[in-house]
PyMOL Python script that loads the backbone (N, CA, C, O; Angstrom):
from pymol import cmd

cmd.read_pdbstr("""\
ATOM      1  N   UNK A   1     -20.501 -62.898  38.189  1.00  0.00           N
ATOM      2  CA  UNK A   1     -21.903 -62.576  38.488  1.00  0.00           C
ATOM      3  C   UNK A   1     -22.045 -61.059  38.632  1.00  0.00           C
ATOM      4  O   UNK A   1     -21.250 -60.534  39.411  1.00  0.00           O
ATOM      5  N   UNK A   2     -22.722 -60.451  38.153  1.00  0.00           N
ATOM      6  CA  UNK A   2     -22.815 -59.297  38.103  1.00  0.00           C
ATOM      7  C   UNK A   2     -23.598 -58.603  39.563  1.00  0.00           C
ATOM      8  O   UNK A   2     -24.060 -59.307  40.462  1.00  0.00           O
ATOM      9  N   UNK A   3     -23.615 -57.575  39.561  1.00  0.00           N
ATOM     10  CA  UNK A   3     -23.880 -56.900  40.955  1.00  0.00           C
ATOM     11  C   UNK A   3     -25.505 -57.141  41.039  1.00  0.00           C
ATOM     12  O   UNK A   3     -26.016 -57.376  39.945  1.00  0.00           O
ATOM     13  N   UNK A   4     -26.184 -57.123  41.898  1.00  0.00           N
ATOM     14  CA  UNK A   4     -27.412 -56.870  41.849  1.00  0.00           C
ATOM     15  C   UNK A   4     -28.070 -55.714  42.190  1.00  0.00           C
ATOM     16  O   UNK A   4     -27.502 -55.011  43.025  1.00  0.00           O
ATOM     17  N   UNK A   5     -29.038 -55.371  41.791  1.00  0.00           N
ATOM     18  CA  UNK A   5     -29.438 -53.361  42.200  1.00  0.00           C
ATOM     19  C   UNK A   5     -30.340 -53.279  42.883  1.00  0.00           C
ATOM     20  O   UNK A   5     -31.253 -54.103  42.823  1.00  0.00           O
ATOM     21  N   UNK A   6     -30.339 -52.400  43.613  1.00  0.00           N
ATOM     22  CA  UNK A   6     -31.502 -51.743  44.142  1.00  0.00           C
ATOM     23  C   UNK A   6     -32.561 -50.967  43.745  1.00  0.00           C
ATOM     24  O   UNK A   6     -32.478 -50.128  42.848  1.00  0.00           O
ATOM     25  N   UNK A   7     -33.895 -51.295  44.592  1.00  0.00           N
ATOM     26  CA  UNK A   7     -35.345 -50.606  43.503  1.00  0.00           C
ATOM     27  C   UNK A   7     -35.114 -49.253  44.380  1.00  0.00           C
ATOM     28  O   UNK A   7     -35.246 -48.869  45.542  1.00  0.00           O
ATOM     29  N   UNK A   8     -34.809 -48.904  43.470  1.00  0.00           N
ATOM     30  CA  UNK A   8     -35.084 -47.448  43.898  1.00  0.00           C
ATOM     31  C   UNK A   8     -35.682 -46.359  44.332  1.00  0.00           C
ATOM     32  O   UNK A   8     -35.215 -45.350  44.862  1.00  0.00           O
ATOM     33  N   UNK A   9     -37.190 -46.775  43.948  1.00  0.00           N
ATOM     34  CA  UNK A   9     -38.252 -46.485  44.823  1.00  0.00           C
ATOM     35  C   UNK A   9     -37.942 -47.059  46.350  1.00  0.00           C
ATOM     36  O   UNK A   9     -37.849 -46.218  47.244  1.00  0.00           O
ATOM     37  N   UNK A  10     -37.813 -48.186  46.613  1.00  0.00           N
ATOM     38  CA  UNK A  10     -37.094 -48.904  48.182  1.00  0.00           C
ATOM     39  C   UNK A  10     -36.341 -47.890  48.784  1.00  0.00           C
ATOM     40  O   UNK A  10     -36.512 -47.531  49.950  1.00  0.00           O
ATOM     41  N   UNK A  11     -35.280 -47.288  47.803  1.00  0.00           N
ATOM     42  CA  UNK A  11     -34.403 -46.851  48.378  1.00  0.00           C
ATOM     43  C   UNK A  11     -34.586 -45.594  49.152  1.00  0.00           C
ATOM     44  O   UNK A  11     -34.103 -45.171  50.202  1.00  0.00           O
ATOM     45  N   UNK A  12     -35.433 -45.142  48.298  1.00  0.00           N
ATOM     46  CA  UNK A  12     -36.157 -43.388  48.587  1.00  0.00           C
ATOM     47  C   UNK A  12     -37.019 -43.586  50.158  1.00  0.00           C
ATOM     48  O   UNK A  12     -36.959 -42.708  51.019  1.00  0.00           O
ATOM     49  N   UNK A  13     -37.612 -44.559  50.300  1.00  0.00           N
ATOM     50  CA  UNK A  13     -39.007 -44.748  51.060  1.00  0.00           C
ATOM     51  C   UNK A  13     -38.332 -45.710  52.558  1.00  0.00           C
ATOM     52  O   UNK A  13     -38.704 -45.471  53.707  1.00  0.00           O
ATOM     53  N   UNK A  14     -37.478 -46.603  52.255  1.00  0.00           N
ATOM     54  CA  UNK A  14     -37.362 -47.248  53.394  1.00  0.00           C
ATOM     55  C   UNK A  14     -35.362 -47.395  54.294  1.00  0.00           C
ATOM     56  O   UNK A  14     -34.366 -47.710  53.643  1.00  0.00           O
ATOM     57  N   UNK A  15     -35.359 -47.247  54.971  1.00  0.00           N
ATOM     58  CA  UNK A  15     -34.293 -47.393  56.287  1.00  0.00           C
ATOM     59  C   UNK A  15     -34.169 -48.479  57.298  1.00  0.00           C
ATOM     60  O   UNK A  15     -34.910 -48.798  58.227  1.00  0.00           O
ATOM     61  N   UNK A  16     -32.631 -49.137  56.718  1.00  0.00           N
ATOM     62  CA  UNK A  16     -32.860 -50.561  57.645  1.00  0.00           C
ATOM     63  C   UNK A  16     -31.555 -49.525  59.263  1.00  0.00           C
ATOM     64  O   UNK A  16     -30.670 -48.669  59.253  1.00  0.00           O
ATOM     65  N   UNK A  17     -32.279 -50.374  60.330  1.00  0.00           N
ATOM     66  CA  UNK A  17     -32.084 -49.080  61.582  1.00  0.00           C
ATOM     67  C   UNK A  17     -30.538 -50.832  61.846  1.00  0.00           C
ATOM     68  O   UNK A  17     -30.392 -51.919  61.288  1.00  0.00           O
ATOM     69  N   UNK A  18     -29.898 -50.182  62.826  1.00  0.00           N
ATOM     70  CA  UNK A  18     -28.207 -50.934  63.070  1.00  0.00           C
ATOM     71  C   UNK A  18     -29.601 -52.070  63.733  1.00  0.00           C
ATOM     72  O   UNK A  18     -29.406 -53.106  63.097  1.00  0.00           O
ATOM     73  N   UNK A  19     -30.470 -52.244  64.390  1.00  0.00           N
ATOM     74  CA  UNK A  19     -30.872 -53.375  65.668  1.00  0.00           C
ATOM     75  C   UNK A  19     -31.356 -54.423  64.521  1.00  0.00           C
ATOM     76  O   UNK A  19     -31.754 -55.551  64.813  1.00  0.00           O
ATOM     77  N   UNK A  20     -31.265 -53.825  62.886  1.00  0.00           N
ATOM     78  CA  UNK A  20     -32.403 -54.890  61.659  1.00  0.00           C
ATOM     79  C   UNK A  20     -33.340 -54.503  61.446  1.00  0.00           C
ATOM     80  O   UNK A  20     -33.634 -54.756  60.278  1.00  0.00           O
ATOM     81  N   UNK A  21     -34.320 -53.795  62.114  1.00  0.00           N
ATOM     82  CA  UNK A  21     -35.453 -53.327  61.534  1.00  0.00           C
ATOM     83  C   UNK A  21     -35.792 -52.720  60.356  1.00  0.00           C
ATOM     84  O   UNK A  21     -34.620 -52.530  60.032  1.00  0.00           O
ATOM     85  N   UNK A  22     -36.134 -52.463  59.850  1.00  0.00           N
ATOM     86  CA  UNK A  22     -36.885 -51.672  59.057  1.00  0.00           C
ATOM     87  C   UNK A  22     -37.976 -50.430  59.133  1.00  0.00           C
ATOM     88  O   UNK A  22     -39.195 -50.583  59.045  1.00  0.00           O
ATOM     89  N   UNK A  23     -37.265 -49.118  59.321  1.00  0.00           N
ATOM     90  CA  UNK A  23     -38.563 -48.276  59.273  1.00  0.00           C
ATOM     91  C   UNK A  23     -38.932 -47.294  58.077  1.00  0.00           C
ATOM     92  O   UNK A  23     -38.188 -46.956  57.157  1.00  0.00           O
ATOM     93  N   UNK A  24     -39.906 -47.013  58.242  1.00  0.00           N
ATOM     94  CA  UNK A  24     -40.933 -46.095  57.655  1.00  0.00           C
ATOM     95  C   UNK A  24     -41.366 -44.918  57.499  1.00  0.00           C
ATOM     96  O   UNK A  24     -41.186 -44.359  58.581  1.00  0.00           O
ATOM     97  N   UNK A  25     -41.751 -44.338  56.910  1.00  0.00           N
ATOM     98  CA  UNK A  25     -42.645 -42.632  57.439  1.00  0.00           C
ATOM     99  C   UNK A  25     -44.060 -42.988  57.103  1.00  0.00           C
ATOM    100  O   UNK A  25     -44.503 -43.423  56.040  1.00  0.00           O
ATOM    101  N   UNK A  26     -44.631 -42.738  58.132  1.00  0.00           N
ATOM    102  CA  UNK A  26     -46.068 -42.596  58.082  1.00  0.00           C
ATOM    103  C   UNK A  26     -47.422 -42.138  56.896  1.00  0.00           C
ATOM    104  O   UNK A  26     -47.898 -41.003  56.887  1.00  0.00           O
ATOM    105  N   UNK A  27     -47.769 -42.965  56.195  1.00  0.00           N
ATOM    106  CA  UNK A  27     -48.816 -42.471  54.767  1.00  0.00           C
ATOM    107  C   UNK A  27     -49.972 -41.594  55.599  1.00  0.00           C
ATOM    108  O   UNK A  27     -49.977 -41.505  56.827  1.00  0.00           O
ATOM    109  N   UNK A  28     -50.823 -41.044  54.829  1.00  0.00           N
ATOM    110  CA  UNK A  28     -51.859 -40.002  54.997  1.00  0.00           C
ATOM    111  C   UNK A  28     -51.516 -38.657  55.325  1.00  0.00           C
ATOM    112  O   UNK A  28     -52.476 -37.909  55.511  1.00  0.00           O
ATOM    113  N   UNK A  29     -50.473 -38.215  55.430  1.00  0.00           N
ATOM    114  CA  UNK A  29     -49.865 -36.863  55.661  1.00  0.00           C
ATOM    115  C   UNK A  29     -49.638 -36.077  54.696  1.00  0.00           C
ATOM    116  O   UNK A  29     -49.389 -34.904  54.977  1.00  0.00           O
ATOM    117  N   UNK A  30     -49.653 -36.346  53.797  1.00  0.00           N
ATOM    118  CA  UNK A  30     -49.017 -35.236  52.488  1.00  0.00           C
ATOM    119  C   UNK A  30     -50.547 -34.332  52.316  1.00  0.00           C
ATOM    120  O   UNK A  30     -50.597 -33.167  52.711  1.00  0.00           O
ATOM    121  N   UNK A  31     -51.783 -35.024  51.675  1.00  0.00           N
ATOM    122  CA  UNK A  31     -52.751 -33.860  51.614  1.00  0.00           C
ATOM    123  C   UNK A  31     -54.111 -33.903  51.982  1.00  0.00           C
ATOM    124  O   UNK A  31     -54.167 -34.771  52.853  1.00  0.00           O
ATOM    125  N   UNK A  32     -55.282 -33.423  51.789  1.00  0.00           N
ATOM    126  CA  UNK A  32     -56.543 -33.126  52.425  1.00  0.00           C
ATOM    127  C   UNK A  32     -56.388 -33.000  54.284  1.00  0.00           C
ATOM    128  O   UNK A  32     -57.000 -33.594  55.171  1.00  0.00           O
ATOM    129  N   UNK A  33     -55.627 -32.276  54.323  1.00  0.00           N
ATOM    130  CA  UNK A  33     -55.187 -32.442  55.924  1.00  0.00           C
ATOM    131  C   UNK A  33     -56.170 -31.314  56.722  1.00  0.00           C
ATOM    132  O   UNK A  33     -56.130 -31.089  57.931  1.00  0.00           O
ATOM    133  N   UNK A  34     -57.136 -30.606  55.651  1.00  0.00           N
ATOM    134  CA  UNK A  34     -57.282 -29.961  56.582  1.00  0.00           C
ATOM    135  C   UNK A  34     -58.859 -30.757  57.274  1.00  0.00           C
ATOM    136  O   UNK A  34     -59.187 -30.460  58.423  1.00  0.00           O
ATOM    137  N   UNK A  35     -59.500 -31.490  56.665  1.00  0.00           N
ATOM    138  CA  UNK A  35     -60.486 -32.633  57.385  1.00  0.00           C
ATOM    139  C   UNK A  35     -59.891 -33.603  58.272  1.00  0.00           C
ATOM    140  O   UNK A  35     -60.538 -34.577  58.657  1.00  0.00           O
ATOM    141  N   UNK A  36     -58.620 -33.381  58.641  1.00  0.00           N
ATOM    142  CA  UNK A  36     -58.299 -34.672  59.816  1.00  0.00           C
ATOM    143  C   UNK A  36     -57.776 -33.610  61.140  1.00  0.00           C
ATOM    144  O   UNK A  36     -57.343 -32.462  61.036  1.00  0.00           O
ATOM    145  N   UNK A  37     -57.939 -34.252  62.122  1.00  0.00           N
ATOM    146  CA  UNK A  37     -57.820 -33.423  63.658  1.00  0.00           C
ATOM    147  C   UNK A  37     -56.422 -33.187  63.320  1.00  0.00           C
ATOM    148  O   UNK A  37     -55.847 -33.686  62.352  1.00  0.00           O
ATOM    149  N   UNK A  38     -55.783 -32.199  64.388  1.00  0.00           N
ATOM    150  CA  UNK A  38     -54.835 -32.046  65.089  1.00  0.00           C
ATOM    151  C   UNK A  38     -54.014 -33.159  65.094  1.00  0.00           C
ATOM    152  O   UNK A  38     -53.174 -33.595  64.307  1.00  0.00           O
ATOM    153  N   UNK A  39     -54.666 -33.697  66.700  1.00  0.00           N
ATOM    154  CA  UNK A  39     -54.113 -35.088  66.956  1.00  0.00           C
ATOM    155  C   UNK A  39     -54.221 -35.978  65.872  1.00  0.00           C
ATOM    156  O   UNK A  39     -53.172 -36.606  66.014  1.00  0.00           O
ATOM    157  N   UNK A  40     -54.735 -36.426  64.958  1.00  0.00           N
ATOM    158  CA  UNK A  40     -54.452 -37.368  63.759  1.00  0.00           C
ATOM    159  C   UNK A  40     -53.346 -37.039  63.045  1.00  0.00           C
ATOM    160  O   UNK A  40     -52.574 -37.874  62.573  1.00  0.00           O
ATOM    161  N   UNK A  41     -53.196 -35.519  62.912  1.00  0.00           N
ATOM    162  CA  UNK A  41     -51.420 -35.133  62.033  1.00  0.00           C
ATOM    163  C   UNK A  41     -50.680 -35.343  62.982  1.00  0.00           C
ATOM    164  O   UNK A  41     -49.482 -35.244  62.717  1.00  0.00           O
ATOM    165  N   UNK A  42     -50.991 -35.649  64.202  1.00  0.00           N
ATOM    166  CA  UNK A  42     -49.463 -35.309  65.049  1.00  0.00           C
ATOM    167  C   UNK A  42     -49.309 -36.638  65.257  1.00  0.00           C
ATOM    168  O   UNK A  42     -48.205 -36.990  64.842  1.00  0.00           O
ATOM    169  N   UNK A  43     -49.905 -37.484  65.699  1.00  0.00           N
ATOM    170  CA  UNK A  43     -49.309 -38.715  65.329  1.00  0.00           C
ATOM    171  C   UNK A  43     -49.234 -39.799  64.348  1.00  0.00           C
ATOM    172  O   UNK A  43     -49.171 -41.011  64.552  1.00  0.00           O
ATOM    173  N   UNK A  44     -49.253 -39.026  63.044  1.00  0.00           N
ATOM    174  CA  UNK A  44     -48.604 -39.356  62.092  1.00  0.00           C
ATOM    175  C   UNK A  44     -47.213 -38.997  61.608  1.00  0.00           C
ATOM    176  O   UNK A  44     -46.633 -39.570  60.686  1.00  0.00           O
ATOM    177  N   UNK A  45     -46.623 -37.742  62.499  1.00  0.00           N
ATOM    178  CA  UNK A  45     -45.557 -37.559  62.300  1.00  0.00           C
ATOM    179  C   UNK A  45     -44.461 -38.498  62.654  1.00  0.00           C
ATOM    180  O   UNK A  45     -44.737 -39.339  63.510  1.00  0.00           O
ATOM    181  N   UNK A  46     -42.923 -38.505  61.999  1.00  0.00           N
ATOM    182  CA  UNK A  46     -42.066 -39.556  62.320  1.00  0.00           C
ATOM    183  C   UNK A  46     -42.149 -40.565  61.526  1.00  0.00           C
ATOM    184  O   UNK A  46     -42.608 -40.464  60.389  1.00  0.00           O
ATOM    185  N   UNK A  47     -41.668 -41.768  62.085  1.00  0.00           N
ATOM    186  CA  UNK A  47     -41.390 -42.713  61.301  1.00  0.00           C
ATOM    187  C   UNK A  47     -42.353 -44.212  62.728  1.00  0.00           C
ATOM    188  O   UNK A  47     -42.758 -44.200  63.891  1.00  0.00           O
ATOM    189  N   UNK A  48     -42.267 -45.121  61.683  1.00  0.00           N
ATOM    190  CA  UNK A  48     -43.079 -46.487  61.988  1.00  0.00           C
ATOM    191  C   UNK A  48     -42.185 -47.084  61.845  1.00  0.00           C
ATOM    192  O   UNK A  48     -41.150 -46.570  61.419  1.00  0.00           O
ATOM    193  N   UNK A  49     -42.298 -48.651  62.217  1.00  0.00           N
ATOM    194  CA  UNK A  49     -41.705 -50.008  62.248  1.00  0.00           C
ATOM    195  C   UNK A  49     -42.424 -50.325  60.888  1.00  0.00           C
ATOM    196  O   UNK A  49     -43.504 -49.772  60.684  1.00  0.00           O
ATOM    197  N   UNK A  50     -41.774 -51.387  59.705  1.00  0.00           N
ATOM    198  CA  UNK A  50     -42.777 -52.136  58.504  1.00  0.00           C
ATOM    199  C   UNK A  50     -43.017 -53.198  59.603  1.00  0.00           C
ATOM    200  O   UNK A  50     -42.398 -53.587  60.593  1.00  0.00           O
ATOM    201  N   UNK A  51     -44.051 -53.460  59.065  1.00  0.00           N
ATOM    202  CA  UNK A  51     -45.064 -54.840  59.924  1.00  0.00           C
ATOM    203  C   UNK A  51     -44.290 -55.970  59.097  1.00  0.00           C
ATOM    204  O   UNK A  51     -44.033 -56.010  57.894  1.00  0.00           O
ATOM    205  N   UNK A  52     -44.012 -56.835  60.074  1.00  0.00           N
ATOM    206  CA  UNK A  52     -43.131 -58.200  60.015  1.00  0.00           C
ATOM    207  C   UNK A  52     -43.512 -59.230  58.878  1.00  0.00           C
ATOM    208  O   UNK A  52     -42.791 -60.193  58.614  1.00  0.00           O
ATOM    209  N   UNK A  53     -44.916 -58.905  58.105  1.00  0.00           N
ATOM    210  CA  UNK A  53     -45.153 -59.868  56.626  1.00  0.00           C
ATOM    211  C   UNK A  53     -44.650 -58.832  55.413  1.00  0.00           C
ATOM    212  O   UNK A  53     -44.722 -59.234  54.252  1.00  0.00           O
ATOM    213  N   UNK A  54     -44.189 -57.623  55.672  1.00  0.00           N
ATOM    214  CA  UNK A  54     -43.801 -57.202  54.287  1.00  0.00           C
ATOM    215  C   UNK A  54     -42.190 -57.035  54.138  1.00  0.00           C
ATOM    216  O   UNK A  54     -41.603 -56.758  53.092  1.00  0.00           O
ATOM    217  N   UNK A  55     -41.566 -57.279  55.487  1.00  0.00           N
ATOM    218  CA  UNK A  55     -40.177 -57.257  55.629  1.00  0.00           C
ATOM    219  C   UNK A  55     -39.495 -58.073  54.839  1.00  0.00           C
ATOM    220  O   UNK A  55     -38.376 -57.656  54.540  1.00  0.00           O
ATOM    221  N   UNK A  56     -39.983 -59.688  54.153  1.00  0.00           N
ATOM    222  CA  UNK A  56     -39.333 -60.265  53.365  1.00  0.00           C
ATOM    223  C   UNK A  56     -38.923 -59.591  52.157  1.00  0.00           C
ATOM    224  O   UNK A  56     -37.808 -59.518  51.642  1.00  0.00           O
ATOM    225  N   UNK A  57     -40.556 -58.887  51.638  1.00  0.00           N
ATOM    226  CA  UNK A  57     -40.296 -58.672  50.363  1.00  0.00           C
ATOM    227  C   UNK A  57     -39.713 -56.691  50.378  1.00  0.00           C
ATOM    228  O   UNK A  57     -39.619 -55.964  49.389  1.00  0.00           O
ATOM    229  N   UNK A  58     -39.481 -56.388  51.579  1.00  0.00           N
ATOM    230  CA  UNK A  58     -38.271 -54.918  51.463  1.00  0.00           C
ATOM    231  C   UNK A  58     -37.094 -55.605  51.493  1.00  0.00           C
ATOM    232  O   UNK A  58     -36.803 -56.006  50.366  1.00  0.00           O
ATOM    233  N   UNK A  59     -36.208 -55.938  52.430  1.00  0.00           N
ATOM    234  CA  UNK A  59     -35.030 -56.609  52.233  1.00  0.00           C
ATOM    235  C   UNK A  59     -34.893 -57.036  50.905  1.00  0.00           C
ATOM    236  O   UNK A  59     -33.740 -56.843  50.519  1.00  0.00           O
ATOM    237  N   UNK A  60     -35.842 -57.699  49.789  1.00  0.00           N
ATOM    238  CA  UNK A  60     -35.203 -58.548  48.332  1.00  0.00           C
ATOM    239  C   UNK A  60     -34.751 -57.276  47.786  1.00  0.00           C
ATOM    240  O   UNK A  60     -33.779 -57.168  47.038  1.00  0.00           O
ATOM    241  N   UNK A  61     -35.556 -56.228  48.220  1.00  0.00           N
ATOM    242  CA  UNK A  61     -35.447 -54.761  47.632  1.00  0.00           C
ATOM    243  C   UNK A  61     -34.043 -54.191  47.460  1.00  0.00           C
ATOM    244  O   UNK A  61     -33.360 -53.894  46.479  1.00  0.00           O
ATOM    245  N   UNK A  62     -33.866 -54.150  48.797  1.00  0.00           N
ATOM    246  CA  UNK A  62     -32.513 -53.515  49.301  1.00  0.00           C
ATOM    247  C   UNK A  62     -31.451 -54.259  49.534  1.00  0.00           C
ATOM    248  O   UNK A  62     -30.983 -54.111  50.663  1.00  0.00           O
ATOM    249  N   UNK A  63     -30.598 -55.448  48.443  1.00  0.00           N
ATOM    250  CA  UNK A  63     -30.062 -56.218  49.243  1.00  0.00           C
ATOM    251  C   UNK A  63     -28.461 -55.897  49.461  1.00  0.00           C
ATOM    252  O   UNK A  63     -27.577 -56.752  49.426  1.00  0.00           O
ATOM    253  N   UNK A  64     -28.297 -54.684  49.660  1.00  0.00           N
ATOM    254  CA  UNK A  64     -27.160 -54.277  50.576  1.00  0.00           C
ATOM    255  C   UNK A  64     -27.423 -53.578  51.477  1.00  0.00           C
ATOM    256  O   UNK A  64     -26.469 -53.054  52.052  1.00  0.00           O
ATOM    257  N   UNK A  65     -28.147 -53.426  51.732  1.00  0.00           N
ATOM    258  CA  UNK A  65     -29.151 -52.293  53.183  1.00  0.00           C
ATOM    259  C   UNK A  65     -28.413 -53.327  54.191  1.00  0.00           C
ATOM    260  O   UNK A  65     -28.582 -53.232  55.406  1.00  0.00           O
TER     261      UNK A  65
END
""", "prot")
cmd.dss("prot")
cmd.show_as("cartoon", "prot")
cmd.util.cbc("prot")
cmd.orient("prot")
């Protein structure tokens, strides 16, 4: 059976953490930033949890993560 691969886009974008999770970096940050507050860039900085209905289909993604 041959190996199976990883999407590579997956690979770039998502991080499975040692506890199983899955996290993220935060969308809306890259541009038109200068119409959003302060506080709206700052807590977009960092990383997020993926919400628990799209976790099936990251894991098929990554399946050696």
């Amino acid at each position: 059976m041959p190996k199976m691969k990883t999407k590579s886009g997956a690979k770039k974008r998502f991080k499975v953490r040692s506890s199983g999770g899955i996290k993220r970096s935060q969308a809306f940050k890259r541009h038109i930033l200068t119409k959003k507050t302060t506080k709206v860039k700052r807590h977009l900085r960092g990383m997020t949890e993926v919400h628990a209905a799209d976790e099936k289909l990251i894991r098929a993604m990554l399946p050696y993560a």
